[in-house]
N, C-alpha and C positions, 0 to 999 in steps of 0.2 A: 610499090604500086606506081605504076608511070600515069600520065596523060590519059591513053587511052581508054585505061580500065576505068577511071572516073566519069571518060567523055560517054563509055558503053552504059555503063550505069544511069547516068541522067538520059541516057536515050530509050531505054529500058522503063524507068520510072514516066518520062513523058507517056510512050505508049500505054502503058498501064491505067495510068488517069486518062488519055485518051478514049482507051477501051469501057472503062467506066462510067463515064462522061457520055459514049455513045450509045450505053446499053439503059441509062436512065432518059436520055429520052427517048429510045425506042420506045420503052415503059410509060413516058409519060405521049407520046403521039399517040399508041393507037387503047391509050384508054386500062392498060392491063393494071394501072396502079390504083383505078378507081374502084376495082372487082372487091376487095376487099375493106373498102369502107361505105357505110350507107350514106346514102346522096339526106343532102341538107333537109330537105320536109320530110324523111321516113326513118330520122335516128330515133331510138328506143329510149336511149339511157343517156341523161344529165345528173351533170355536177349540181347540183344547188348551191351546199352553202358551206362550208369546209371552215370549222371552227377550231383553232388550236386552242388544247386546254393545257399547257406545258410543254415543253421540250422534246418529249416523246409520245404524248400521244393528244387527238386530235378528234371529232366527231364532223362524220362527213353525212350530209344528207344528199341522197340521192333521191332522181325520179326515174323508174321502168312505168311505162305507157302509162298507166293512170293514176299507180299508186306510187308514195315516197317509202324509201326506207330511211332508219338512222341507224349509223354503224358509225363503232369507238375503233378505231386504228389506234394499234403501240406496237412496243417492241417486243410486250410478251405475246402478243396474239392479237386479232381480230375478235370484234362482238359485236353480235346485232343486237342493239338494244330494240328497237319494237320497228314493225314491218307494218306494209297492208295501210298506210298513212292515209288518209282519202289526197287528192292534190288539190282539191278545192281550198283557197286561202279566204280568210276573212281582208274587206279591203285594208286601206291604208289608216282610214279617218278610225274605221272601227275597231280597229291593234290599237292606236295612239290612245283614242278616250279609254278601252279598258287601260292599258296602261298608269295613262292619268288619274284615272279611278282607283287605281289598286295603291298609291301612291299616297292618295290625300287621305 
């Protein structure tokens, strides 16, 4: 393999990242990469609170619009352990004292 064939190759590979490079911000100028995610005040679904219970599996709380789910992730499978959660929380002061309560 001489010279040339390395020099066509990296001119080759430029154009390519080029081409790529010019077709993502076409996508990101006129907006087409925002079509598939929902803009910031109208997403549906958060992460809450994502608790590892061991190495393989994990209990993740989510919120769809008003209510939370908890679901157990592993390796054998998914489960929803209980849905329908209201999303209303008690505050901060009021988790601490029962807390403290349950304690003494």
């Amino acid at each position: 393999m001489g010279l040339d064939t390395y020099l066509r190759f990296l001119i080759a590979l430029v154009l390519v990242v080029g081409m790529i490079g010019a077709l993502a911000w076409v996508v990101r100028r006129f907006g087409w990469a925002n079509r598939f995610v929902a803009p910031a005040g109208k997403k549906r679904l958060a992460v809450l609170e994502v608790l590892p219970l061991d190495g393989k599996r994990r209990l993740i709380l989510l919120r769809r619009d008003a209510a939370e789910h908890l679901i157990l992730l592993g390796t054998e499978g998914d489960l929803l352990i209980e849905t329908g959660i209201a999303a209303e929380r008690a505050p901060a002061s009021e988790f601490h004292a029962l807390v403290e309560g349950s304690q003494a």
